[in-house]
C-alpha positions as CSV (number, residue, x, y, z in Angstrom):
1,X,89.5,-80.5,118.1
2,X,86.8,-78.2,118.8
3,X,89.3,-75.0,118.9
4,X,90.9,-75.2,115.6
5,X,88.5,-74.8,112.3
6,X,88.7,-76.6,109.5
7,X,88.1,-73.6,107.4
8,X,87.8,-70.1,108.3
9,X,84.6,-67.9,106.9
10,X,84.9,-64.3,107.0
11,X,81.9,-62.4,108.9
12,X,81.1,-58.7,108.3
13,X,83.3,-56.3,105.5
14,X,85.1,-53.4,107.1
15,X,82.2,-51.1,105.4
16,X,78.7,-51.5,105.9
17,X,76.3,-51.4,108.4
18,X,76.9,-54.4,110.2
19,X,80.2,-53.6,110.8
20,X,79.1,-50.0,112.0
21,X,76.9,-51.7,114.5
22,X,79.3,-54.2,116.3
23,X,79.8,-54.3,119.6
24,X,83.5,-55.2,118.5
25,X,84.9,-55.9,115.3
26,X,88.0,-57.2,114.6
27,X,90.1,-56.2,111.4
28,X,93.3,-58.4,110.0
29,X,95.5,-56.4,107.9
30,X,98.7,-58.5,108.0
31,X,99.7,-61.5,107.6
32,X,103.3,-63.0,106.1
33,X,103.4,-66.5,104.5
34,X,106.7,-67.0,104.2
35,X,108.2,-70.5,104.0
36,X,111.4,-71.3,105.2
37,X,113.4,-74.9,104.6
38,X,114.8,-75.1,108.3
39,X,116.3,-78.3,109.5
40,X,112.8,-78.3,111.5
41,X,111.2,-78.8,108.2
42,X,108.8,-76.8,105.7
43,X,106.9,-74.5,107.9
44,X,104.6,-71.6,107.3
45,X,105.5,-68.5,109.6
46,X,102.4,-66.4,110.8
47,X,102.1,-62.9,112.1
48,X,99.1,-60.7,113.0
49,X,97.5,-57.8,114.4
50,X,93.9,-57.1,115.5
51,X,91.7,-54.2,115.7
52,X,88.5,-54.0,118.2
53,X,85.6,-52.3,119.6
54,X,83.7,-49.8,117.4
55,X,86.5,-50.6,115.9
56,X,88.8,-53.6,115.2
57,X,91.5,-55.9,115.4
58,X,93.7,-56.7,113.0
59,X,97.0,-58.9,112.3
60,X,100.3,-57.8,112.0
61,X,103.2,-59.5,109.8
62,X,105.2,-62.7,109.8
63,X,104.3,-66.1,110.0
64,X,100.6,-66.2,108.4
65,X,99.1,-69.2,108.3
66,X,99.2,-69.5,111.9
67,X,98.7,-66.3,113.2
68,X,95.8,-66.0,111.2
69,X,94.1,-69.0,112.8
70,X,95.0,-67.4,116.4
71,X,92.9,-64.6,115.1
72,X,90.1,-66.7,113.0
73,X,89.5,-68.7,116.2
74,X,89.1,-65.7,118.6
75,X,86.6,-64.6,116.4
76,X,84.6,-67.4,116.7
77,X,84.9,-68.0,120.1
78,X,83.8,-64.2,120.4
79,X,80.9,-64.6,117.9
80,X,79.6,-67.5,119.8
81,X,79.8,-65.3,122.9
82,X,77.3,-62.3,121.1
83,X,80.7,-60.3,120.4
84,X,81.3,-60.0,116.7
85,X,84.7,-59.6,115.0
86,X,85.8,-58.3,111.6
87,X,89.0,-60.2,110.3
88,X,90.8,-58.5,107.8
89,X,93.3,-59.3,105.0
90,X,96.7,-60.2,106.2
91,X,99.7,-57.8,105.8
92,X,102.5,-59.8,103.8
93,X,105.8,-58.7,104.5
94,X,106.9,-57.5,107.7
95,X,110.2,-56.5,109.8
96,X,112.2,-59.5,109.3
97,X,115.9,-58.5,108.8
98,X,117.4,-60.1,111.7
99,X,116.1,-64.1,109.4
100,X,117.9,-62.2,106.5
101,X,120.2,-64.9,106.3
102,X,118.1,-67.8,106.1
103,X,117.0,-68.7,102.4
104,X,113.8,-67.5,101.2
105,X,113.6,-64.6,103.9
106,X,111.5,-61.0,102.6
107,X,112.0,-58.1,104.8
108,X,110.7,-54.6,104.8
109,X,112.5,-51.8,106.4
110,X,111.3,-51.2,109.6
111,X,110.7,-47.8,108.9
112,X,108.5,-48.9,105.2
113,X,106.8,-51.2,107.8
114,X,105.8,-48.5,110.2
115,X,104.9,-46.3,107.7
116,X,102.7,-49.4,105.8
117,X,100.6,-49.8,109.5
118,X,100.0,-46.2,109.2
119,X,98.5,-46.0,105.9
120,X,97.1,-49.2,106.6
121,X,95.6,-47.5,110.0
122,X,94.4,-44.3,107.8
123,X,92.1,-46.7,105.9
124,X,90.4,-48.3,108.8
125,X,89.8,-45.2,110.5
126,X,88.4,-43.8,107.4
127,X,85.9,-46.3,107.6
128,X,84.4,-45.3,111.2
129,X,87.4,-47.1,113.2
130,X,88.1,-45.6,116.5
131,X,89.7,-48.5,119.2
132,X,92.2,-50.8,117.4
133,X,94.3,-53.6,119.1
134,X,97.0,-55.2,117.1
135,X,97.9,-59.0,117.6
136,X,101.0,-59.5,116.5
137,X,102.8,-62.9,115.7
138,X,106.8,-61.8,115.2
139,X,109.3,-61.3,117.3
140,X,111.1,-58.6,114.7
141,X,107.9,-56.4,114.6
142,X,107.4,-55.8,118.4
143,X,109.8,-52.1,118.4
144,X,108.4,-51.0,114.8
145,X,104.8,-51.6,115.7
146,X,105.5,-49.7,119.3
147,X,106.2,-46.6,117.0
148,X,103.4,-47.3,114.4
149,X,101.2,-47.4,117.3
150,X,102.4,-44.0,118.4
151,X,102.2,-42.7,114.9
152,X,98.8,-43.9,114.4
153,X,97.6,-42.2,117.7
154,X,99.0,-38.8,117.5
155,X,97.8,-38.3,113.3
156,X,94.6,-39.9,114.0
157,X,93.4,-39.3,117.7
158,X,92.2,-43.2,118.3
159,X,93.2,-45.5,120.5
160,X,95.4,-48.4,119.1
161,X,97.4,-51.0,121.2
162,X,99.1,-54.4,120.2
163,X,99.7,-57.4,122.0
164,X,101.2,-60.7,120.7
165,X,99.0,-63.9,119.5
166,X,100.3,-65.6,122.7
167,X,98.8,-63.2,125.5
168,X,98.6,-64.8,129.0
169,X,100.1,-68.0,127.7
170,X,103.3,-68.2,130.1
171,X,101.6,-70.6,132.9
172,X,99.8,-72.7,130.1
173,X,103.2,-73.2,128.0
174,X,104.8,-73.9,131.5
175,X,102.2,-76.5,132.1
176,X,102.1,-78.1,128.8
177,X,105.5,-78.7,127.6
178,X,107.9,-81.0,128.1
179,X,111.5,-79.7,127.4
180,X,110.2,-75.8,127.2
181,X,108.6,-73.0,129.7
182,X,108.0,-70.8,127.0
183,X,107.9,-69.8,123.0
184,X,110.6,-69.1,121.0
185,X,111.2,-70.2,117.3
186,X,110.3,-73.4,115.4
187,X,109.9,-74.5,118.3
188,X,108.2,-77.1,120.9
189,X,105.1,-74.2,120.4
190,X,104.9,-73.6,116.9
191,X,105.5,-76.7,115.4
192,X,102.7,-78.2,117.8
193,X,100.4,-75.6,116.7
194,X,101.4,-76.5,113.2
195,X,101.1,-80.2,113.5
196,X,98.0,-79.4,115.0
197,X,96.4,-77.2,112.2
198,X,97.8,-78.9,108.8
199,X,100.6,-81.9,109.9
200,X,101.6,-81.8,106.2
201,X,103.3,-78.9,106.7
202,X,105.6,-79.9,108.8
203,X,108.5,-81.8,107.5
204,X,109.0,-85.1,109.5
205,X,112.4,-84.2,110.2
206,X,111.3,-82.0,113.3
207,X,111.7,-85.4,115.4
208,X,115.3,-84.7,115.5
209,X,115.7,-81.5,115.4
210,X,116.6,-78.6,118.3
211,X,118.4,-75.1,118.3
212,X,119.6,-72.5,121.0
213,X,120.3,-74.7,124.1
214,X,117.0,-74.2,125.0
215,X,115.6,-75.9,128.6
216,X,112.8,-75.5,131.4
217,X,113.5,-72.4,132.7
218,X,115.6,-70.8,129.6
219,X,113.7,-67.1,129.7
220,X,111.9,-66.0,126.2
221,X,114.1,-63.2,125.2
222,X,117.1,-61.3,126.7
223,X,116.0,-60.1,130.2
224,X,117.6,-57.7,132.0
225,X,120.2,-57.1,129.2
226,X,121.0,-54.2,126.8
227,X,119.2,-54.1,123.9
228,X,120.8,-54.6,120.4
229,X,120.3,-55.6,117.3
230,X,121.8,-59.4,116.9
231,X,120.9,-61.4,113.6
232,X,119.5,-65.1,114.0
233,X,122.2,-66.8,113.1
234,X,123.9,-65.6,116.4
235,X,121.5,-67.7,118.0
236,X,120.7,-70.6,115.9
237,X,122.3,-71.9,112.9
238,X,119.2,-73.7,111.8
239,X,116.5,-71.2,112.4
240,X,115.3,-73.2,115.2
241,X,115.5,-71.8,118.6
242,X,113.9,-74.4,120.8
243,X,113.2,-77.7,120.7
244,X,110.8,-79.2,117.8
245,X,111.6,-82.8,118.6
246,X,109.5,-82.4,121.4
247,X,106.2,-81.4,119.8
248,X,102.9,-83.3,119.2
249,X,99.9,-82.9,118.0
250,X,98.2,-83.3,121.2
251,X,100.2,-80.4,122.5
252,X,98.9,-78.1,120.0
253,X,95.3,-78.8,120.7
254,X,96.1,-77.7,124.3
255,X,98.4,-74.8,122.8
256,X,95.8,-73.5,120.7
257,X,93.0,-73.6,123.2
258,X,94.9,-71.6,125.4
259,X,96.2,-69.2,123.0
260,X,92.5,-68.9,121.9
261,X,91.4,-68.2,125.2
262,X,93.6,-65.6,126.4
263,X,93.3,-63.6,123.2
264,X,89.8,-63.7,123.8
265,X,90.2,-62.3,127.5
266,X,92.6,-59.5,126.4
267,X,90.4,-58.1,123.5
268,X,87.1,-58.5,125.6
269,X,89.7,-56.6,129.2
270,X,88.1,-53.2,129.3
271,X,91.7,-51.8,130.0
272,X,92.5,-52.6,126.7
273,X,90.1,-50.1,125.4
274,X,90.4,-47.1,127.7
């Protein structure tokens, strides 16, 4: 499959000239490799952030392998489009309290996580920085990274955004799985993408397994509802919230071409960078 590398190669440093002279550059600061024994098998869980244009775009948190090659093949799909991208090291550890539960599970404080962006933020923009979109990967970072962001903009005066790996994905994930319209966790999604980019880790026990009552139709989330804090086991007693039975190998080529390709169309959206 033409959308998933083999191996990633990093282009550009986040010093230097070349970097100075990009178009748009693309920094990955955080990535978490954590694995987790889930009745879904032994999986990797990714999360990133991205930073771009004159300055860069850079992973946040969670689940790392993955994440990172949602980031790794947007770069290459910009580079081959003349638009160059910086990936930069992975954050580790991220806001993961609500998996605390679950065997294996590292969590910062939200607040240590927010104030680790920030520092990590301060270095990028000390290195000529100025636009910086975040592509996040994790559920449990999405309110801690809205106040990084905020953090990041009024010490520094730059513009910083985030969106999530999956950008613009809802149709595709509607249109390509089976028992699923959307992503949630372990899932039909992510254990495609996994079988996808390294089958051997995923434990052949995901043929069986399925979490959370999850159907076509079942919204991503809690719309409409008051927000709170619930832990995961609330959900799923597992870890899985979805359906991993369902996913192929096949589907993840699809999966990761669309992922690919909307990630691309947000970081190259002007909007993004106003």
């Amino acid at each position: 499959m033409k959308s998933v590398p083999s191996g990633y190669k990093r282009k550009g440093t986040v010093t230097g000239k070349e970097t100075a002279d990009s178009d748009e550059t693309s920094l990955q600061v955080g990535q978490f490799e954590q694995r987790r024994t889930e009745k879904a098998g032994r999986r990797k869980h990714p999360g990133t952030h991205t930073f771009g244009g004159n300055g860069a775009a850079w992973p946040a948190p969670s689940r790392g392998y993955g994440f990172q090659a949602a980031c790794d093949i947007a770069a290459k799909k910009l580079d081959e489009m003349g638009r160059h991208a910086v990936i930069a090291p992975t954050v580790t550890i991220s806001n993961s309290l609500h998996h605390g539960s679950y065997p294996g599970t590292l969590s910062l404080d939200p607040r240590l996580y927010m104030d680790y962006l920030t520092s990590i933020a301060r270095g990028i923009v000390s290195h000529g920085f100025r636009n910086i979109c975040c592509v996040n990967g994790h559920g449990g970072n999405g309110t801690p990274t809205d106040m990084a962001v905020m953090d990041i903009v009024t010490r520094y005066g730059i513009h910083i955004s985030w969106v999530p790996y999956y950008v613009g994905c809802n149709g595709d994930f509607e249109a390509i799985l089976d028992t699923q319209s959307n992503i949630f966790h372990a899932d039909e999604v992510e254990t495609s993408l996994m079988l996808a980019l390294d089958e051997s880790l995923v434990d052949p026990c995901y043929k069986e397994a399925k979490g959370g009552n999850v159907q076509k139709g079942t919204p991503h989330g809690r719309p409409g509802r008051p927000f709170t804090f619930l832990p995961f086991e609330t959900r799923t007693e597992t870890g899985i919230l979805g359906n991993s039975y369902a996913a192929t190998r096949e589907k993840g080529e699809q999966l990761w071409e669309a992922v690919a390709s909307h990630l691309v169309q947000a970081l190259l959206d002007p909007e993004l960078w106003q």
